[in-house]
N, C-alpha and C positions, 0 to 999 in steps of 0.2 A: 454269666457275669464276666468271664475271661473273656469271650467275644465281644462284649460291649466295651472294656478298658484297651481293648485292641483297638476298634474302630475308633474310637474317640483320640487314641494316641497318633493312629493313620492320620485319623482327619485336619489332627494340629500338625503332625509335621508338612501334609500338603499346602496347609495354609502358611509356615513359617517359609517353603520353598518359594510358595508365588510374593510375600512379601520380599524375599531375596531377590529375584528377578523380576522386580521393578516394574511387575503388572499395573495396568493404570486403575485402582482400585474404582476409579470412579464408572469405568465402564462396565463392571461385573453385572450379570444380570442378576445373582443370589439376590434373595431378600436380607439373612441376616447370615453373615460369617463369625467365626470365629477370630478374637483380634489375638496378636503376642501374646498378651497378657493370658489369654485364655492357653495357649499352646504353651506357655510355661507350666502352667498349673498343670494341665490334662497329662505334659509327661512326667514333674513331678509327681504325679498318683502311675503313673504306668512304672516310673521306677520303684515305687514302694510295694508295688504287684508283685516285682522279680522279685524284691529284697524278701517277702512274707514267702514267695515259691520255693526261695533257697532254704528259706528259717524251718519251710516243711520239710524240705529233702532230707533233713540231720536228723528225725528221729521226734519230731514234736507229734503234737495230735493234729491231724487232716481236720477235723473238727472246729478246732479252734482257729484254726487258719481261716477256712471256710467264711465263718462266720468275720470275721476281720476282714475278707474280701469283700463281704456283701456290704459290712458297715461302709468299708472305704468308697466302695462305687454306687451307694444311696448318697454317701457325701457331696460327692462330685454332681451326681446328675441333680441333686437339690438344690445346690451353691449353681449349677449353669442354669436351673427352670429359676429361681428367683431371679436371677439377674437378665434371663430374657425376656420375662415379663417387664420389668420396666423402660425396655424399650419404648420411645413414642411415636405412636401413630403418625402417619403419612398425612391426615390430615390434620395435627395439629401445627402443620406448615405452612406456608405463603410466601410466595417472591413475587418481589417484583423489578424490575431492569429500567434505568432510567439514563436512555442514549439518543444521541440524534439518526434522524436514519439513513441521514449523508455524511461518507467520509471523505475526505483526501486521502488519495495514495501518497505513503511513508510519510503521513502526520498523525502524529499522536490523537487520540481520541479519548475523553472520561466517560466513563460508564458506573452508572453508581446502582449496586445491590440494593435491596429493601428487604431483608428476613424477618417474618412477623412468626413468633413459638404463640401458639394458648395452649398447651401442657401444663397439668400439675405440678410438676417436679421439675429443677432443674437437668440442665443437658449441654452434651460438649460435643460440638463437631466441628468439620471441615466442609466449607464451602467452597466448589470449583463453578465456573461459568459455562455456558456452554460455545466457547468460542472459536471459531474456524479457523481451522487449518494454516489458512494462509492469513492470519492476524497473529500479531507477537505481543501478549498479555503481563505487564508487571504491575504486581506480583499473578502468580498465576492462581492461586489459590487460597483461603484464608482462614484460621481457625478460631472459634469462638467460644463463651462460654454465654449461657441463654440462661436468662433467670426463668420463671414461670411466665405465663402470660405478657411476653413485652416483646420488644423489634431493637433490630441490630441495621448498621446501616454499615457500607462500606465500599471503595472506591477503587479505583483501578484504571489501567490505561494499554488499550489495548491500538494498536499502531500497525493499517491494514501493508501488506508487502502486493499485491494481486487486486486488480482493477477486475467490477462486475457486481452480479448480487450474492449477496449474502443473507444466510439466517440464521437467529440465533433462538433456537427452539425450550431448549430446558436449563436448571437449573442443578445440580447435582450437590446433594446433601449427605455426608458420610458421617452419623450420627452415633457416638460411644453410647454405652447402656450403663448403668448402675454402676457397677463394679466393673466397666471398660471391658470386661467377659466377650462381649459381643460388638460388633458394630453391624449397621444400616444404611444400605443405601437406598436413598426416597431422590425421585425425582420429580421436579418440579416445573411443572409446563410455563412456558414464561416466552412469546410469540415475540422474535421482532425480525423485519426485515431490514437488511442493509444494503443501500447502493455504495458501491467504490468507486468514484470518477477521479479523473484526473487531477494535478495538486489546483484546487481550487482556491487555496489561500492566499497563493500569489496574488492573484487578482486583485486583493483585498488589501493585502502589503502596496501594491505597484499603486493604486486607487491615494491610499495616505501618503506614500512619500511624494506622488506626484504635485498632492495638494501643500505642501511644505517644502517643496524644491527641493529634494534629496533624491533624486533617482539614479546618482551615481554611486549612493552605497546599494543598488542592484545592480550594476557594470552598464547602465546607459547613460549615452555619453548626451551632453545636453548640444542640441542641433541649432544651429544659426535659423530661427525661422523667414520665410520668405514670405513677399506678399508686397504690394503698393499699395496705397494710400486708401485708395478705395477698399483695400482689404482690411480694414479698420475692425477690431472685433472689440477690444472693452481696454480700459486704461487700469493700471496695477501701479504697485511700490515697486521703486528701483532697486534691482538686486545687482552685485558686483559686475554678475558676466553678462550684465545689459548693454546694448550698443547706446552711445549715447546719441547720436542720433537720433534717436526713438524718443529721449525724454519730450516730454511735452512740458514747455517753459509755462504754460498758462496754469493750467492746472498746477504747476509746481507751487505759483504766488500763490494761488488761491490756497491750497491747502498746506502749504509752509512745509513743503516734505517732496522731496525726486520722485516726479511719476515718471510712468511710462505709456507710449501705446502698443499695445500689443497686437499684431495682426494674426488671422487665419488664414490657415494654407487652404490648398482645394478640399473641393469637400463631395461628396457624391463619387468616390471611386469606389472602384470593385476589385477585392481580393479572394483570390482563388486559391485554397492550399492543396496538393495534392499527395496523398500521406501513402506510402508504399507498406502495404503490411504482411509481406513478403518473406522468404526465408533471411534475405537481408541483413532484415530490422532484430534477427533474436538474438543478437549478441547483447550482451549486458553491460553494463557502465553506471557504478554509484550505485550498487543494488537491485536497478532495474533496467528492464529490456532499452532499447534503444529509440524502439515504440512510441513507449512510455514518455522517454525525452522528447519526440515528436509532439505528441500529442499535448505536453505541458507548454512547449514555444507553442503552437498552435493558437492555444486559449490565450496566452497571453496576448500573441500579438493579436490577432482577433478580437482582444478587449480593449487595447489599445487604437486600433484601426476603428472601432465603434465607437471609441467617445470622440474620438476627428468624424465623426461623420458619415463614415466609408460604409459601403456592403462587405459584408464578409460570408464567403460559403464555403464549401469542402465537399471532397472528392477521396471517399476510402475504399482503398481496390488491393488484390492480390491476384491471383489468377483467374479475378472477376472484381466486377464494380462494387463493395459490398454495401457501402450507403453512399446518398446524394445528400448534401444541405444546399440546396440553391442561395445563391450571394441577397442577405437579404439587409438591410441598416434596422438599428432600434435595439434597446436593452434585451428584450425576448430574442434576439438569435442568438445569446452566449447560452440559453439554455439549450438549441437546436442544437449547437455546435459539440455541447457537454452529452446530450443523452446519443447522439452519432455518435461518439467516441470512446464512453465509458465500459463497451462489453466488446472491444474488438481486441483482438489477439493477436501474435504474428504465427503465420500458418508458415510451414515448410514446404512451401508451393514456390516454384519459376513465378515473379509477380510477369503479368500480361500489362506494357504500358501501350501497347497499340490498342489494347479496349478501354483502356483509361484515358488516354487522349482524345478517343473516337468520340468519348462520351465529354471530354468535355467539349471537341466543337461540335457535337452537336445540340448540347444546354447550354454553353456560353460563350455567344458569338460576340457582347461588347466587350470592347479593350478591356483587361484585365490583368494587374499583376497575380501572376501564376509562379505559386510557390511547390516546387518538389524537394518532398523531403525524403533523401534516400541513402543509400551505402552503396557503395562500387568495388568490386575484389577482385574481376576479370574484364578481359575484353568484349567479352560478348554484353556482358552488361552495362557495361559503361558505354559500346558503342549502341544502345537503343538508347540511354539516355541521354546521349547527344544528338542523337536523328533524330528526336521525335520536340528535343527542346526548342533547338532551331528552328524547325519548324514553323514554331510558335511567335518566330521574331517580326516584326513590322507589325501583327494583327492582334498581337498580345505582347506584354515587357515578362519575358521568362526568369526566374531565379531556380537554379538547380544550389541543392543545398546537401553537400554530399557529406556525412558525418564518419570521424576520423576513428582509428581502432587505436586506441591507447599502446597493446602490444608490440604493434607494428614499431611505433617511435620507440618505446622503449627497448624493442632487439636493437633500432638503428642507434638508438646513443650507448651502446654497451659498452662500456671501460673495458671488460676483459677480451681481447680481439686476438682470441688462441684458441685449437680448437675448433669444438661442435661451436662455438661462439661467435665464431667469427666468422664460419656461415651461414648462423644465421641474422645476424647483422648485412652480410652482403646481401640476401634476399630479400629483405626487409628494406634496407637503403634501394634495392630493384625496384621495389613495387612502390616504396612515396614519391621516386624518380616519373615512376609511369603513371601514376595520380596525378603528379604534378603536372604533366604533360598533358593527360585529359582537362582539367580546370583551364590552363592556357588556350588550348584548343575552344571551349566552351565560351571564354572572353573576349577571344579574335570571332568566334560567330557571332557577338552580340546577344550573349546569353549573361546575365549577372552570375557569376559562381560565390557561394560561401563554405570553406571548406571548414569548420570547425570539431572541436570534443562534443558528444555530447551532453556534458555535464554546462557548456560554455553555452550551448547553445541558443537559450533562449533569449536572454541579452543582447548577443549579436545580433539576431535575426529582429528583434525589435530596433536596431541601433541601428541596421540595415533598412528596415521598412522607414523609419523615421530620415534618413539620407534620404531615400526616393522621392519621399516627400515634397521635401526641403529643395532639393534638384528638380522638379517639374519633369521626372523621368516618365513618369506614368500617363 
C-alpha cells in the first residue's frame, strides 16, 4: 500500500512539473492524465501517509495504523476509478472546420469550429485547432461547457505570415472528467488543405475603387489619358479632373448633365516581369521578405495591365529559371501568374541573370516592357544588372526596379553623428551615394529606373506602368 501512495504522489508531482513548464498539453500522446486538481488530492493523501507514519513511531498500535493506511489508499484509488470512468469516449465527438481553402498572405482569414458531444453526461473542455506554424490564430484556443447530446460552434481568425500549402489535419480536445480528477486528450481528424498566395485582395480593393474613381486613396496617381478621336471608347459623367475639352456638348443637351468622351490607350502590349528570387530578395520589410513585395506589385500591376488589354507574363529565376508564364491577355492568366508564384521562396543562391535573360530572348522576341524586380548591395551585382538591361534597349523598353533597404537611410539620417554613429552613417551615406550613381547611370543608357521602399512599391510600379502608357513609351 506504501508503494502505491508513493507512485501516485510521483505521478502528481510529474504532472504538477510539466504543467509548470508550460508543456503544450495538447500535444501529449497519454490517453488520460492526471489534472491539478488530482495532484492536490493525491499529495494531500501522501501527507496524511507521513502524518499516521509519525502517529506510529510514538508508541501507538502498528495495527491500527495499518488498517487507516489501507482505508486511506481504497479511498483514493476509488474517488480516482469513479471519476475516470466518466470520462467520455472518443467517439461521442465530431468536428468539423469551415474555411476557404485560399488565403492571402497577412490577411486575416475566419475559420469557424463545429463541436458536436452525443454523451450522456455533461462535460468541460478545451478546444485547440490544429493550425501551422506559420499562421497566427486569435484566439488560439477555447473552453466550453457541452450539455448532453448538442453542438457548440465557434470562431476564430487565423492570419497566414508564409506563402505555400498548408494543412490542417485534426482537431484537439482536452476534455475534464467528473470531478476534473482527470483529463483527456481525443483527437479529431478534420482534413483541409490550404493554399497561401500572394495578397490577393488587393486586386479586389483596386477593382472597386477603380470603379468609383478613388484610386488615389491606394497612392495611384490618376494619368492624363491619351488617344485621338478615332480612339473613341464610351462616353461617362463629368468628373472635376476631366479636361474639358473632352466634354461632348451634344450628349450634354441631350441628357441635361456634363459628359464626357473617354478614350483608349493602346491595347495589345506585352509585359514581361522578371522577379529575382535570389539571396537578394530575403531581406524583410513590413513583416515579410522582400519577395513577397515583388510578387504582390507583380499581381497588381498584371491585373491592372489585363483589364487595358495587354498580355502579361513572368520570368522566376534564381541560379536557374525556376518557372515560365508566357505573356498571355484574358482574365485566366491572373490565375497563371498566382499559382507561378504562390510556392516560390528566396533561396541563398548568386541569382544567374545571364540564364534569365538567355531565356527570355529566346521566348520573347516581341517588344515588350520588361520589368526587373531586384536589390543591389555591391558592384558585381549591380554591374550584371546594368549589362544585361541595356542590352535590352531599342528591342525591348527595360524597367530595372531596384528596392531600397530601409536601414540603410535610416543609419544615413542619424541625429547622433558621434562615435560608432557616425561611421556608420558615413557608410551608409557611401553606399546611397553609389546607388544613386548606378540608377543615373541606368537612365543615361535608356533603361527606365524606379528606385523605391518596398512597402511603396506597388503603387509606384502601377503609377509607373500607367505613365508608359499614357507616353506611347512602349
Amino acid at each position: 500500500m506504501m508503494g502505491i501512495a508513493l507512485a501516485v504522489g510521483l505521478f502528481a508531482l510529474i504532472q504538477w512539473i510539466a504543467h509548470a513548464s508550460g508543456w503544450n498539453r495538447f500535444q501529449l500522446q497519454l490517453i488520460d492524465i492526471p489534472s491539478r486538481m488530482w495532484g492536490g488530492f493525491a499529495a494531500a493523501a501522501g501527507l496524511a501517509i507521513l502524518v499516521l507514519l509519525v502517529f506510529a513511531t510514538v508508541g501507538n498500535s502498528l495495527t491500527m495504523v495499518a488498517w487507516m493506511l489501507v482505508a486511506l489508499n481504497l479511498l483514493v484509488v476509488f474517488i480516482a476509478a469513479f471519476d475516470l470512468v466518466s470520462l467520455p469516449r472518443a467517439k461521442h465527438f465530431t468536428a468539423e472546420r469551415d474555411t476557404s481553402r485560399i488565403a492571402s498572405l497577412l490577411k486575416k482569414q475566419k475559420v469557424v469550429l463545429t463541436i458536436t458531444y452525443k454523451g450522456p453526461l455533461s462535460v468541460h473542455l478545451t478546444a485547440k485547432d490544429d493550425v501551422p506554424q506559420q499562421f497566427q490564430a486569435v484566439p488560439e484556443q477555447f473552453e466550453m461547457d457541452l450539455e448532453p447530446r448538442s453542438r457548440t460552434t465557434v470562431h476564430y481568425e487565423m492570419e497566414p505570415t508564409h506563402r505555400g500549402s498548408f494543412r490542417m489535419d485534426t482537431v484537439y480536445l482536452q476534455v475534464d472528467s467528473r470531478l476534473r480528477f482527470w483529463k483527456k486528450i481525443i483527437k479529431l481528424p478534420v482534413h483541409v488543405a490550404i493554399s497561401v498566395y500572394p495578397d490577393m485582395k488587393q486586386l479586389a480593393e483596386y477593382a472597386l475603387l477603380a470603379r468609383t474613381n478613388r484610386l488615389s486613396l491606394v497612392g495611384v496617381r490618376r494619368t492624363r489619358k491619351v488617344g485621338q478621336d478615332h480612339d473613341f471608347e464610351r462616353l461617362r459623367d463629368y468628373t472635376r479632373d476631366d479636361n474639358y475639352k473632352h466634354i461632348d456638348w451634344r450628349s450634354t443637351a441631350r441628357r441635361r448633365k456634363l459628359t464626357v468622351r473617354e478614350f483608349q490607350t493602346s491595347q495589345s502590349q506585352r509585359i514581361i516581369f522578371m522577379i529575382d528570387c535570389g539571396r537578394m530578395m530575403t531581406n524583410e520589410a513590413d513583416g515579410i521578405s522582400l519577395l513577397d513585395h515583388a510578387f504582390n506589385a507583380m499581381l497588381m500591376m498584371g491585373f491592372v495591365a489585363l483589364r487595358q488589354g495587354d498580355s502579361v507574363g513572368a520570368i522566376l529565376f534564381s541560379d536557374r529559371v525556376h518557372k515560365y508564364v508566357p505573356p498571355k491577355s484574358g482574365a485566366s492568366q491572373m490565375n497563371h501568374l498566382l499559382h507561378a508564384s504562390y510556392d516560390q521562396f528566396p533561396d541563398l543562391v548568386e541569382s544567374r541573370y545571364d540564364e534569365a535573360f538567355m531565356h527570355l530572348r529566346t521566348n520573347c522576341r516581341k517588344r515588350s516592357l520588361v520589368v526587373l524586380i531586384t536589390n543591389v548591395i555591391d558592384e558585381v551585382n549591380s554591374h550584371q544588372v546594368e549589362q544585361y538591361l541595356t542590352t535590352l534597349v531599342g528591342r525591348h523598353l527595360p524597367l530595372g526596379v531596384l528596392l531600397r533597404d530601409e536601414r540603410l537611410f535610416d543609419a544615413a539620417d542619424n541625429d547622433r553623428m558621434y562615435g560608432s554613429d557616425l561611421f556608420r552613417a558615413a557608410a551608409a551615406a557611401e553606399i546611397l551615394t553609389w546607388r544613386h550613381h548606378v540608377l543615373t547611370d541606368l537612365s543615361h543608357k535608356g533603361v527606365l529606373a524606379l528606385d523605391v521602399f518596398a512597402e511603396d512599391l506597388t503603387a509606384n510600379l502601377v503609377n509607373q506602368y500607367l505613365e508608359i502608357k499614357a507616353r506611347h513609351l512602349l
